[in-house]
N, C-alpha and C positions, 0 to 999 in steps of 0.2 A: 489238625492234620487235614481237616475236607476242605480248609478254607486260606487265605492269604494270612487268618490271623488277623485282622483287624478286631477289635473289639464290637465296632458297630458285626461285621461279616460272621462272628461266633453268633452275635445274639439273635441275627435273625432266623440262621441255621435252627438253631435253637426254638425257636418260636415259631416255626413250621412245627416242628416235631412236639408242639403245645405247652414249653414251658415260657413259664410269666415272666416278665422282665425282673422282677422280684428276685426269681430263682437262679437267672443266668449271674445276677450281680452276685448273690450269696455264692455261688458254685466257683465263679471267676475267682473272689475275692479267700473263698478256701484252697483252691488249687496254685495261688499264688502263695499263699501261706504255707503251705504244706510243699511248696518248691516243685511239685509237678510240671507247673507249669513255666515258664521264665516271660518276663518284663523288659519289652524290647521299644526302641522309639517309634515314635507315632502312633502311639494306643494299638502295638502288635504283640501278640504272645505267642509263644511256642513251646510245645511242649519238651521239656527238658529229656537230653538223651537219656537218662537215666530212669523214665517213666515211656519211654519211647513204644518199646517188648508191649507193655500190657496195654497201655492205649490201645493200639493196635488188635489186641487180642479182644478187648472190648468192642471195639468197634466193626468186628465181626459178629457177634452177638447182637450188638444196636442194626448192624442194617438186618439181619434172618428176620429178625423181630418187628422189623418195620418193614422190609420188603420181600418176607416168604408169606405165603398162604397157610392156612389149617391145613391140618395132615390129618389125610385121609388115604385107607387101606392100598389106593392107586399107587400113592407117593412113595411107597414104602419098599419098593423097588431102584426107584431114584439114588444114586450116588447126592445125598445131600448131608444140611445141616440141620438141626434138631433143637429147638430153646424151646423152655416155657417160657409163658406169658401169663396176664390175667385174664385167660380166657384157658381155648384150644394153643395148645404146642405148633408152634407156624415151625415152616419148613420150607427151605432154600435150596435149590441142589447147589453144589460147588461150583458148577462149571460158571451160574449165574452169579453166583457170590462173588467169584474171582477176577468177576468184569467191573461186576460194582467197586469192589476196590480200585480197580485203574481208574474206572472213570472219577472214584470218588476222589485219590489219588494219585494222579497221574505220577509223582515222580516215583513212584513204587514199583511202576512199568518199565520204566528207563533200567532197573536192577536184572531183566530179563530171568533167566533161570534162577537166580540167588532169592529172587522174590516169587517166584514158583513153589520152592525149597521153604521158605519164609513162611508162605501161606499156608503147607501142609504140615508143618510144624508148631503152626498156632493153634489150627483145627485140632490137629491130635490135645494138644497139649487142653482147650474147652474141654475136651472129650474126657480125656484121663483125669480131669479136677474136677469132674461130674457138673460141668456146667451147661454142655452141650452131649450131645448125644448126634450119630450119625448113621445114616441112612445106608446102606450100599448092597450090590444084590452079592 
């Protein structure tokens, strides 16, 4: 979804964020298995409408994780998002997270209010399946 889908374009993405060439082939080659994902020409994949919802929903989770801070007592006024890690609980507010989606995204911006709609309906949904926890005063 962050990328055109090339194969080479996943794995680098991928290997910024530290996993081994190893891992991105075993992950590729399960998600293709498992139909998540679909096999499109010129070594492009995409992920299947039908894994579309929780991708998505994940990958709210991967960027708080990757690009919120420790949460500390300041934070805790912020309208944000809330994950654990292997450390400190990093923390995103929304307004930041929902940028990172466009930019991560862009056609998800084109959706205008439906994907407004889309993104507070993901968050709650973290929320209420105790994966995320959220911030607001």
């Amino acid at each position: 979804m962050q990328t055109s889908g090339t194969t080479e374009r996943i794995g680098e993405l991928l290997a910024e964020d530290g996993y081994a060439p190893g891992e991105v082939a075993r992950a590729i080659d399960a998600a293709l298995d498992g139909g998540q994902v679909i096999d499109l020409p010129r070594e492009r994949l995409r992920v299947d409408s039908g894994f579309e919802e929780m991708a998505r929903r994940y990958m709210l989770l991967d960027l708080t994780a990757r690009e919120g801070r420790d949460v500390n007592s300041r934070q805790l006024g912020e309208d944000g998002l809330v994950v654990p890690g292997y450390g400190p609980f990093r923390m995103l507010p929304l307004v930041d997270l929902a940028d990172l989606i466009r930019e991560s995204i862009p056609s998800l911006g084109r959706h205008g209010g439906a994907a407004h709609s889309q993104f507070q309906a993901d968050v709650d949904w973290l929320v209420d399946e105790g994966l995320a926890m959220r911030t607001d005063t």
